[in-house]
BAFI-3210 file (N, C-alpha, C; in Angstrom, 3 decimals, decimal comma, padded with zeros to 6 digits):
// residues 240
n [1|2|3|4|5|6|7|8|9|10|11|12|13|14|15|16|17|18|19|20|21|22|23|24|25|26|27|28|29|30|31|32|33|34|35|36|37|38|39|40|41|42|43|44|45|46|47|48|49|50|51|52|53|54|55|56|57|58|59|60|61|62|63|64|65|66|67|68|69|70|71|72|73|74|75|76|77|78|79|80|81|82|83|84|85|86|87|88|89|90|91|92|93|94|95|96|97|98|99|100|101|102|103|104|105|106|107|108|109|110|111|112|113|114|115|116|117|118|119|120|121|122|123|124|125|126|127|128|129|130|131|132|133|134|135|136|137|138|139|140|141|142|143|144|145|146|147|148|149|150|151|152|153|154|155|156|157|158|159|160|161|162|163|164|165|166|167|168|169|170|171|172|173|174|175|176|177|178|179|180|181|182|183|184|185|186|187|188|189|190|191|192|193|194|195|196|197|198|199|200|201|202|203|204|205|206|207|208|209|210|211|212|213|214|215|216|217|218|219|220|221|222|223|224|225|226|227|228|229|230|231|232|233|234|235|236|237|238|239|240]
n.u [001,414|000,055|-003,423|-004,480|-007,146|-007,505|-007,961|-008,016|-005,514|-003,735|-004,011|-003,985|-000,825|000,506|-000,143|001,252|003,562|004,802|004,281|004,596|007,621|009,051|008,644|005,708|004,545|002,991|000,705|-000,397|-003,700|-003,890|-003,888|-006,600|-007,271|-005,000|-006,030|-007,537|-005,670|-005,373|-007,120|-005,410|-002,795|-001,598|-000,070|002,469|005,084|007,334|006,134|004,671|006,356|007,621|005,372|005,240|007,576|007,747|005,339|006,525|008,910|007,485|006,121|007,650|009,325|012,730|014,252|013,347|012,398|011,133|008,644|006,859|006,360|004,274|001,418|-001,450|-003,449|-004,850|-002,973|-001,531|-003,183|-004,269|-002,141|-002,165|-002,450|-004,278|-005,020|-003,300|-003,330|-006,096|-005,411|-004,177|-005,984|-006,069|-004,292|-001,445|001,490|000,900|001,257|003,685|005,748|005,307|005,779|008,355|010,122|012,378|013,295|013,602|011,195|008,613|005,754|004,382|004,716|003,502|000,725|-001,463|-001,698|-001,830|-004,927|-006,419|-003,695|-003,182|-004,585|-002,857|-001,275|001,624|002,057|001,447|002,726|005,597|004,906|004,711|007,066|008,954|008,112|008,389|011,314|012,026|011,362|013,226|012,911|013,278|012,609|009,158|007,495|008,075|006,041|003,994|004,872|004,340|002,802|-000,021|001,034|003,584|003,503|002,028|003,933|005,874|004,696|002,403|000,239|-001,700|-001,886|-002,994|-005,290|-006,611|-006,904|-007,651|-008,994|-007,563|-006,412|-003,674|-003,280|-005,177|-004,654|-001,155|-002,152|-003,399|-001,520|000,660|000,216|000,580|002,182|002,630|000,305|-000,284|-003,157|-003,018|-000,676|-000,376|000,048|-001,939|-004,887|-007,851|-010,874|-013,522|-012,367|-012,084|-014,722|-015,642|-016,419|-015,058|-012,668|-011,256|-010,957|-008,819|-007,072|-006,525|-005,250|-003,085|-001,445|-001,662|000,212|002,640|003,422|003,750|001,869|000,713|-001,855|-005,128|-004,870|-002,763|-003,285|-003,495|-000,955|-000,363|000,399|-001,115|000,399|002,307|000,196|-000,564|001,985|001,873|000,115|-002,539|-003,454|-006,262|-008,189|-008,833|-011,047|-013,621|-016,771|-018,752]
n.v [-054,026|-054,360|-052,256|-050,609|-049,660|-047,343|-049,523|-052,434|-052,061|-051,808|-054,398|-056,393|-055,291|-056,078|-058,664|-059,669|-059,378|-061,089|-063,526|-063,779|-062,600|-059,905|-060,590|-059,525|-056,018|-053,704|-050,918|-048,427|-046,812|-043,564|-040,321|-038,513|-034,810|-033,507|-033,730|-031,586|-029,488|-030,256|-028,744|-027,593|-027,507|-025,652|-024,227|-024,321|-021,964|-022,662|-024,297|-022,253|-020,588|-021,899|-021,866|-019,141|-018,785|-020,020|-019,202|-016,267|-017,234|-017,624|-014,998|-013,888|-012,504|-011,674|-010,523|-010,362|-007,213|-006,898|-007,790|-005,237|-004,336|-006,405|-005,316|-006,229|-008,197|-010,163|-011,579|-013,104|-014,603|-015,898|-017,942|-020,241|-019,371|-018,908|-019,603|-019,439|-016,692|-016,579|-016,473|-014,273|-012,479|-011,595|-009,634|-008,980|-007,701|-008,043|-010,440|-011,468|-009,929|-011,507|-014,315|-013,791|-012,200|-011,194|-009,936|-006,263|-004,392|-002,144|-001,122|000,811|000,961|-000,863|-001,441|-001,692|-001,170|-002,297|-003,247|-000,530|001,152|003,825|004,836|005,883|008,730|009,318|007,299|008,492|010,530|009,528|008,059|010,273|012,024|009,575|009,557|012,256|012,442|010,335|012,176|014,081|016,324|019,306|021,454|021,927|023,389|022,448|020,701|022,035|022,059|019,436|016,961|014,885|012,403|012,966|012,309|009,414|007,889|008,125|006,539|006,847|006,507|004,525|005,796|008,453|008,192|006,267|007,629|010,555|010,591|011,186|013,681|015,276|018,223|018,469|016,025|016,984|019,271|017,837|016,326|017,904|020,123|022,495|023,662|026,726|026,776|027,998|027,623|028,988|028,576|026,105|023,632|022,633|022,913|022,180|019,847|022,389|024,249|027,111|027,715|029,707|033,172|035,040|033,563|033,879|036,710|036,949|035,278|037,365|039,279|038,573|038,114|040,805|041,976|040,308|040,781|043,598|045,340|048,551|050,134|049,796|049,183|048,255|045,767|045,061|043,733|041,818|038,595|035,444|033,303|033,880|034,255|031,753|030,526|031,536|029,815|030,307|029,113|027,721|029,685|031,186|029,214|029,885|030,277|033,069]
n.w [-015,538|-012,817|-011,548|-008,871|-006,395|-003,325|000,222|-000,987|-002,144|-000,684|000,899|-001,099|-002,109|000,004|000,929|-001,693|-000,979|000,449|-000,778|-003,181|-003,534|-004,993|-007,973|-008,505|-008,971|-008,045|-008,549|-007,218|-008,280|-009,597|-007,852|-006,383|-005,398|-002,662|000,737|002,459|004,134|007,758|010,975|012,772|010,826|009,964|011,865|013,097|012,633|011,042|008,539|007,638|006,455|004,725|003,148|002,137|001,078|-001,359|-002,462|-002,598|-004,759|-006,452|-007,215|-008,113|-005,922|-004,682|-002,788|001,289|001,637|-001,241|-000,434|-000,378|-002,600|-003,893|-002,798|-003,199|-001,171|-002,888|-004,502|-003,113|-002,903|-004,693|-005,277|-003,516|-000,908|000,414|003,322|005,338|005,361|006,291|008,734|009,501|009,482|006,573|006,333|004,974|005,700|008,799|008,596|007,352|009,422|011,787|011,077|009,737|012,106|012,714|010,933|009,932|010,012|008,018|008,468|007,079|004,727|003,419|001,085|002,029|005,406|008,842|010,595|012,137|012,298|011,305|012,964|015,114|015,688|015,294|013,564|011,397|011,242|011,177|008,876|006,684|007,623|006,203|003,868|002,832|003,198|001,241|-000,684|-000,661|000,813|002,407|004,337|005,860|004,520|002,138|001,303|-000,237|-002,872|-003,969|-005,732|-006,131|-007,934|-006,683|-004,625|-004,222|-005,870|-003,739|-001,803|-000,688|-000,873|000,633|003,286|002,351|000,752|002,240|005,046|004,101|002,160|000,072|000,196|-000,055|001,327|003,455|005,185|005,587|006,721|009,518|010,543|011,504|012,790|014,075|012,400|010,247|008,160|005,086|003,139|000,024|-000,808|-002,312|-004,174|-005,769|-005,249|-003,065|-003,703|-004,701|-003,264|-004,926|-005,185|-003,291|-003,347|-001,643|-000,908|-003,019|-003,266|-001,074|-002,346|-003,748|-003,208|-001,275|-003,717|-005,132|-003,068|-003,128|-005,697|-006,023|-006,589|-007,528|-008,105|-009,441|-012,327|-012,491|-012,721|-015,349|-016,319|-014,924|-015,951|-016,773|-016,065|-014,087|-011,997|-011,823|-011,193|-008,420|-007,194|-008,027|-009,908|-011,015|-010,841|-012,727|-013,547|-012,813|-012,241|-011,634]
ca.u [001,385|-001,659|-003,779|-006,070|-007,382|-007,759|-007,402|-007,777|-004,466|-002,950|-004,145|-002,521|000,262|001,339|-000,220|002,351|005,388|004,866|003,773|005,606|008,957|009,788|007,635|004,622|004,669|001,560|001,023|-001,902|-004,231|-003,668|-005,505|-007,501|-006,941|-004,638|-007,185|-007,605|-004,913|-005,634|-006,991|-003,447|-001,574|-000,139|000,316|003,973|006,043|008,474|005,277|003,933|007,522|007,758|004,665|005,020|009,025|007,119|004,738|007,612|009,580|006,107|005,476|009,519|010,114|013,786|014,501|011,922|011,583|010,231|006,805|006,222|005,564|003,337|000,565|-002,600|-003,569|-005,525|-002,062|-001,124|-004,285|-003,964|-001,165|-002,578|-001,877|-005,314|-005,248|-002,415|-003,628|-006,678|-005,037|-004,218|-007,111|-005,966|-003,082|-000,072|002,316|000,889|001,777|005,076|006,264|004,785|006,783|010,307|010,272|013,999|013,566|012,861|009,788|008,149|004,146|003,336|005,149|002,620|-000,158|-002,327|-001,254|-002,593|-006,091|-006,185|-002,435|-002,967|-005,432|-002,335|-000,662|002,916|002,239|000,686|003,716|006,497|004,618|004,801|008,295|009,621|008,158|009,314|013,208|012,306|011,363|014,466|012,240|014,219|011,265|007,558|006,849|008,425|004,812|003,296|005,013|004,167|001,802|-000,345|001,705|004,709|003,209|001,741|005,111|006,675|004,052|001,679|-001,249|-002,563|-002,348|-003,575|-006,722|-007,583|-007,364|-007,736|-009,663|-006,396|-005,914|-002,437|-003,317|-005,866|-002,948|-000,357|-002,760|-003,739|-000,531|001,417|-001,030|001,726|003,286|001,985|-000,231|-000,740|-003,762|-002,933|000,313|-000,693|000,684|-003,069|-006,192|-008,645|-011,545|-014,019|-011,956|-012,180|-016,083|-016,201|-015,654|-014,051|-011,191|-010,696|-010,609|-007,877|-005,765|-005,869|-004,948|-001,996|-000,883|-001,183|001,532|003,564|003,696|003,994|001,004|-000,167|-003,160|-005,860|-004,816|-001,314|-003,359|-003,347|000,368|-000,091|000,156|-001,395|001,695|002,348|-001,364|-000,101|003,116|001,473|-001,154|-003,730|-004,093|-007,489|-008,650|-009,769|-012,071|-014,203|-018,070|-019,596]
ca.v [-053,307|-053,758|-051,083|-050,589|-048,289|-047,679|-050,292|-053,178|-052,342|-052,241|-055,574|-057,175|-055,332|-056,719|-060,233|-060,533|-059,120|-062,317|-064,792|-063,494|-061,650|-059,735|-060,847|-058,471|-054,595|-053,115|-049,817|-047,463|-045,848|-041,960|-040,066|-037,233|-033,390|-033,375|-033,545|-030,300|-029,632|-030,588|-027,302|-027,035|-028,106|-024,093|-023,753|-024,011|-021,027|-023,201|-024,415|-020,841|-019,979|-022,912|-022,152|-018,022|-018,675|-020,761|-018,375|-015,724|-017,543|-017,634|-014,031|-013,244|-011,997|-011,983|-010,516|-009,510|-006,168|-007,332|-007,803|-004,142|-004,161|-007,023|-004,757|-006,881|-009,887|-011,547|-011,796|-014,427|-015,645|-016,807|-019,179|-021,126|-018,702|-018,122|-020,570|-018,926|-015,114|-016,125|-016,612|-012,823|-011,588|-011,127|-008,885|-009,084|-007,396|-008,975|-011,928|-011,287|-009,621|-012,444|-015,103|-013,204|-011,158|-010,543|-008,410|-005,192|-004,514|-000,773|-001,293|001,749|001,030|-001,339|-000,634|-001,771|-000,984|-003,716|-002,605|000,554|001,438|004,502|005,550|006,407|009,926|009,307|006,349|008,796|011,795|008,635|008,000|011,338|011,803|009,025|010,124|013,454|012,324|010,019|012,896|014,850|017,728|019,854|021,864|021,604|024,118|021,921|019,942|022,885|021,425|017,773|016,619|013,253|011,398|012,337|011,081|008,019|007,424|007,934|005,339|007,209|006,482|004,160|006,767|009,374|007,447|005,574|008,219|011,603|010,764|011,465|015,222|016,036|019,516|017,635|015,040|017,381|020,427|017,582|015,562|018,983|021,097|023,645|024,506|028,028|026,451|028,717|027,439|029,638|028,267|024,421|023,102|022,069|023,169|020,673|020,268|023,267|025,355|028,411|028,469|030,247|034,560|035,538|033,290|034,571|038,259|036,540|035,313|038,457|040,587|038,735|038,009|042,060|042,405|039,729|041,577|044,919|046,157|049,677|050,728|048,684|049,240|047,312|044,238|044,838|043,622|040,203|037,001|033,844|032,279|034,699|033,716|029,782|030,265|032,039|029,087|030,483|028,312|027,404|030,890|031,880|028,449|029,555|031,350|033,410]
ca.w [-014,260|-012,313|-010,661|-007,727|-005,282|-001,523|000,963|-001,127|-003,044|000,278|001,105|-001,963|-002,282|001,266|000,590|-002,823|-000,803|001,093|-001,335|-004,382|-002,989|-005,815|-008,662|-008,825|-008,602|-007,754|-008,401|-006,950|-009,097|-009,223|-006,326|-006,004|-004,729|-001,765|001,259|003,045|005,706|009,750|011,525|013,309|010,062|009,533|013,764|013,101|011,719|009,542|007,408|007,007|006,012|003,509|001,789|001,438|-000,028|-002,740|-002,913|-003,101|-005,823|-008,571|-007,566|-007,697|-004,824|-004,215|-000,590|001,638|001,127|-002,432|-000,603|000,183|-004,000|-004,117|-002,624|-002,998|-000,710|-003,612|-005,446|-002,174|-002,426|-006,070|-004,982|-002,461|000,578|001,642|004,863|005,744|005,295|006,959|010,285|010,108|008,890|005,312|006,281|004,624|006,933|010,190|008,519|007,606|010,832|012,498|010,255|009,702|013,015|012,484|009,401|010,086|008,778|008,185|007,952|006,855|003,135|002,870|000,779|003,411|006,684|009,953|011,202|012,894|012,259|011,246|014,962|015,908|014,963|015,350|012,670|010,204|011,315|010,491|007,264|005,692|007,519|005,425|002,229|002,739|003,485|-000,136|-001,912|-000,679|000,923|003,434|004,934|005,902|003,496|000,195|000,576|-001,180|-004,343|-004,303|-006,675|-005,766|-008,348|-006,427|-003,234|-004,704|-005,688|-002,539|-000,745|000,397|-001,435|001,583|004,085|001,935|000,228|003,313|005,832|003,848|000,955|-001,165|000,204|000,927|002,085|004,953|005,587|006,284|007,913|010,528|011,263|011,345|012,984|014,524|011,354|009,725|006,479|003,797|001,742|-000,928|-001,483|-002,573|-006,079|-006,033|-004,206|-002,227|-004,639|-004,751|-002,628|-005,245|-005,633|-002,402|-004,248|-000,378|-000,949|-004,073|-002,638|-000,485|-002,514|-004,893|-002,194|-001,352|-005,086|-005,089|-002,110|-003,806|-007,124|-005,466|-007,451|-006,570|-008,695|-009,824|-013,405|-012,464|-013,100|-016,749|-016,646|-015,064|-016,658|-016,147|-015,728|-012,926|-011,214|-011,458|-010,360|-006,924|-006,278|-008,512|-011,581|-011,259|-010,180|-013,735|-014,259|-011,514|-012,797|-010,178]
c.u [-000,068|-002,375|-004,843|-006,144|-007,592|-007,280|-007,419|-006,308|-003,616|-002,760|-002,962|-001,373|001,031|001,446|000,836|003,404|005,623|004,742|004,844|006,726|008,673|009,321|006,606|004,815|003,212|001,533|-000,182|-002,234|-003,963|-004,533|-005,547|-006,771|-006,111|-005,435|-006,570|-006,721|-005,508|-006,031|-006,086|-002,373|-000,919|000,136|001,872|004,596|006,764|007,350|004,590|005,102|007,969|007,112|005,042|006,711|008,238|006,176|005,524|008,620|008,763|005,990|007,043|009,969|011,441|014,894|013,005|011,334|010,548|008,641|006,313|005,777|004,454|002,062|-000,720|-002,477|-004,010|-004,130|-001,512|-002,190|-004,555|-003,138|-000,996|-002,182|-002,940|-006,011|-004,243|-002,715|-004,740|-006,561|-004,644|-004,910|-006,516|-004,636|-001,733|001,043|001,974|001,164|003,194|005,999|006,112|005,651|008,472|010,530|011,729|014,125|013,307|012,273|009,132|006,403|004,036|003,874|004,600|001,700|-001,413|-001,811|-002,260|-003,812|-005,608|-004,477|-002,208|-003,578|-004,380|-001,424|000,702|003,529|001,979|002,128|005,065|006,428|005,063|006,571|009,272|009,409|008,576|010,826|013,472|012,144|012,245|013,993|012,983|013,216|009,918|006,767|006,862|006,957|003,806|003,218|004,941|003,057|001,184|000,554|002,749|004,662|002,761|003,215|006,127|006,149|003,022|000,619|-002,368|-003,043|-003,678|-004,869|-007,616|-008,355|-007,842|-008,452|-008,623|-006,386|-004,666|-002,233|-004,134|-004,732|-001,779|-000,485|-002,941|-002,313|000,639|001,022|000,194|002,446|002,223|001,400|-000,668|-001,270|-003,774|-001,549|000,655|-000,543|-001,526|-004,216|-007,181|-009,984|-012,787|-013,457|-012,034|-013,700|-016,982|-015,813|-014,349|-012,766|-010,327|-010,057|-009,192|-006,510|-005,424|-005,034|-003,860|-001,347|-000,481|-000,012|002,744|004,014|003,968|002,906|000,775|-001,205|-003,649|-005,370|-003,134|-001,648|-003,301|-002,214|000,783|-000,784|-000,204|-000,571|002,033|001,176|-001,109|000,964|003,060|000,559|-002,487|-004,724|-006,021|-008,860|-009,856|-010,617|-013,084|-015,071|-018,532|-020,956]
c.v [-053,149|-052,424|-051,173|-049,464|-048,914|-048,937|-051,781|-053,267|-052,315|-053,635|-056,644|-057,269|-056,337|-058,159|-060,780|-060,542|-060,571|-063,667|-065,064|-062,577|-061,527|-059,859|-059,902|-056,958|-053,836|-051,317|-049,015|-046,821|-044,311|-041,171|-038,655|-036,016|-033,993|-033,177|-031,874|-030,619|-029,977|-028,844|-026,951|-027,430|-026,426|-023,581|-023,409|-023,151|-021,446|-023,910|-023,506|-020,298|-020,666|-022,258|-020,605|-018,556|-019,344|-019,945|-016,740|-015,832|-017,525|-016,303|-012,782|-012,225|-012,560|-011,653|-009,950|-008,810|-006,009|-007,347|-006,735|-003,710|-004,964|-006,140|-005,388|-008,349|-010,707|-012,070|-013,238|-015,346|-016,686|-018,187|-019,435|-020,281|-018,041|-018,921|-019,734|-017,423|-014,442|-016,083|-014,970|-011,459|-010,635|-009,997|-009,141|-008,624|-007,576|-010,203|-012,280|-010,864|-010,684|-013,782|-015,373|-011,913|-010,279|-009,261|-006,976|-004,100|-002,818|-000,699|-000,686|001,829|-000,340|-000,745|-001,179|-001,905|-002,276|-002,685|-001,732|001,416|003,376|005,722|006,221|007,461|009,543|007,909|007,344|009,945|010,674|008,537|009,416|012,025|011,171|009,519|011,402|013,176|011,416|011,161|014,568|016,210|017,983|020,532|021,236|022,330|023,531|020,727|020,737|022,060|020,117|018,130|015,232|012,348|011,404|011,855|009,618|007,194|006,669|007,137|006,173|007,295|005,705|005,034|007,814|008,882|006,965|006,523|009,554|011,709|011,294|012,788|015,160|016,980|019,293|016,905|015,844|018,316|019,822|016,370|016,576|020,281|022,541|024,313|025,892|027,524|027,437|028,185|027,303|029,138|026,676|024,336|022,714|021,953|022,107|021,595|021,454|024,375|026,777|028,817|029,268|032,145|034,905|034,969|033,848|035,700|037,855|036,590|036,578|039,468|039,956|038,524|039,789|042,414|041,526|040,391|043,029|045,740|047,580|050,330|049,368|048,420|048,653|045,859|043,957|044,090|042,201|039,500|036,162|033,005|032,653|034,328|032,096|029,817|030,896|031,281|029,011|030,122|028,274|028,468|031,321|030,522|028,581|030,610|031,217|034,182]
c.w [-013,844|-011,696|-009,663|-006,751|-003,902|-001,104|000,211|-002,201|-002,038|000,356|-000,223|-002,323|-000,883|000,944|-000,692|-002,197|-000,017|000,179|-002,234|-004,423|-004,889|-007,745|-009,443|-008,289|-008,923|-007,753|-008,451|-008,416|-008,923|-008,631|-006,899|-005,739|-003,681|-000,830|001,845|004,277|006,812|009,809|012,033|012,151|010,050|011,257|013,492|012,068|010,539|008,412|006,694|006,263|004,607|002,476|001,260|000,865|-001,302|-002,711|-003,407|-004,382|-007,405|-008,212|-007,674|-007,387|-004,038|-003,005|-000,254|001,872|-000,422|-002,236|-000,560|-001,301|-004,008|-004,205|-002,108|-002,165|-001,748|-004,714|-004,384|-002,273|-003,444|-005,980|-003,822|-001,546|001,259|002,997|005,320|006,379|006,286|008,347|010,374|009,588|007,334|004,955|005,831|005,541|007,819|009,644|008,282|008,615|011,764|011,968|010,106|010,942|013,078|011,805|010,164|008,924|009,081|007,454|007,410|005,313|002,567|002,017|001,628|004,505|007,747|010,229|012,420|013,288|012,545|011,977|015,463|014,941|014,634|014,813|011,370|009,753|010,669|009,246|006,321|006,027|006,446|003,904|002,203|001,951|001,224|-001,760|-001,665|-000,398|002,074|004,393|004,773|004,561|001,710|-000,032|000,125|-002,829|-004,490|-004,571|-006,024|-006,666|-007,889|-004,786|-003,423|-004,781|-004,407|-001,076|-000,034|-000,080|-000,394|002,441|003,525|001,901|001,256|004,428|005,528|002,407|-000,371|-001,088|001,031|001,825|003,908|005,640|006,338|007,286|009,202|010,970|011,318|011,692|013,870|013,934|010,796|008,283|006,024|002,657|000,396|-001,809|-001,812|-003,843|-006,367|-004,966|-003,914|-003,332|-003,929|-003,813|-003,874|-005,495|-004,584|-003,156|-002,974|-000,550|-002,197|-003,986|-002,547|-001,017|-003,490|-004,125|-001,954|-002,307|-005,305|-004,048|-002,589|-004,849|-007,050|-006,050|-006,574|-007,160|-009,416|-011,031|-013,586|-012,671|-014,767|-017,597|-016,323|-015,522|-016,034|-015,679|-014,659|-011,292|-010,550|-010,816|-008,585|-006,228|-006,940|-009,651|-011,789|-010,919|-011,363|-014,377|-013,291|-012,343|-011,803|-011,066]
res [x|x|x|x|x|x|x|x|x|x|x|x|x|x|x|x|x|x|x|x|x|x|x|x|x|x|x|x|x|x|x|x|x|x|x|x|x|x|x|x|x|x|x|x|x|x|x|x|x|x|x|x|x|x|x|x|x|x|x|x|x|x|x|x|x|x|x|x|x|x|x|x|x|x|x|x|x|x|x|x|x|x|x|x|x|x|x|x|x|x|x|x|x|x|x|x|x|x|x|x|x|x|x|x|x|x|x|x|x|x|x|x|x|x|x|x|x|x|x|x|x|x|x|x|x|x|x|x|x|x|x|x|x|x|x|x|x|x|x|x|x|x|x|x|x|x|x|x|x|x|x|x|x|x|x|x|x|x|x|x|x|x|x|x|x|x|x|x|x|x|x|x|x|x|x|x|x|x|x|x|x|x|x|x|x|x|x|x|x|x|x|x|x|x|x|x|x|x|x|x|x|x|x|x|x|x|x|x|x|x|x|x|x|x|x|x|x|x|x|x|x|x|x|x|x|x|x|x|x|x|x|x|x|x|x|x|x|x|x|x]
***
């Protein structure tokens, strides 16, 4: 079995099919990289759709809510999908909405939301809506008791991190600005909030109307456990 390259293995193969029907079998040498696509080779939808299902099937994703785990673009980008990604500026969900428009698709359970998503309020009030309804809270007031791991959980670590530096208490004080916030009553205080003494006053004074205290010497009787369970855990690591 002979071998040759480029155009002169054209040339002969043609010149035997004529000379020698049947005879000789010519068979190219083995080529190179695949050249680099055309600048319009991903223009058409059904080739962008080709390559992410094969990029879907190595990163097994089996419907297409599956991508709202993926998370990272460099996980598409690993398997060949960064011609693709860069047509929408690296976004994962503008690229999928854009692809499978049918689906219906909920950006904001991305972990990156599209540029400037979250400019708008009544993207940020949806977001914490939904994680609410997932973490089965009935009132405004049950985001006292969420913890960041059970917002992380519930998807909201983009919002939070991106737009609030990872404060829930900021997050919900400013996309909820009409509700009555009580500081004092946060599973977990925004950092250095107790090294101011005044808030301290604060909250002792209403921990005393909670507890019904009536002489100073009624504090001899509460517990720490009592202090935490009112907001105040971190009350006694505070040196003035």
């Amino acid at each position: 079995m002979s071998k040759l390259r480029g155009g002169r293995w054209r040339v002969l193969q043609n010149k035997t099919r004529v000379e020698f029907p049947g005879k000789v079998a010519w068979q190219p040498a083995e080529r190179g990289p695949k050249p680099f696509p055309g600048k319009y080779f991903w223009n058409p939808l059904n080739r962008q759709r080709e390559l992410f299902n094969e990029i879907a099937e190595k990163l097994n994703v089996k419907v297409l809510d599956d991508w709202y785990l993926i998370g990272s673009v460099v996980k598409v980008f690993e398997h060949g999908g960064g011609s693709v990604m860069n047509r929408y500026s690296g976004c994962i969900s503008k690229a999928l909405q854009h692809m499978f428009p049918k689906h219906n698709w909920e950006p904001f359970d991305f972990t990156r939301a599209p540029r400037y998503y979250w400019n708008d309020m009544n993207n940020q009030r949806n977001k914490l809506d939904a994680m609410a309804e997932k973490m089965n809270m009935k009132h405004l007031d049950d985001w006292y008791n969420v913890t960041w791991v059970k917002a992380e959980r519930a998807g909201g670590s983009g919002l939070l991190v991106g737009e609030y530096n990872g404060s829930i208490w900021r997050a919900v004080n400013k996309v909820y600005p009409k509700h009555n916030w009580d500081i004092g009553k946060l599973h977990r205080m925004p950092h250095s909030y107790w090294n101011d003494p005044k808030r301290v006053i604060e909250f002792l004074t209403r921990l005393e109307g909670s507890l019904r205290l009536s002489h100073l010497d009624d504090w001899y009787t509460v517990s720490q456990t009592q202090i935490y369970q009112h907001g105040g855990g971190a009350v006694g690591n505070q040196n003035w």
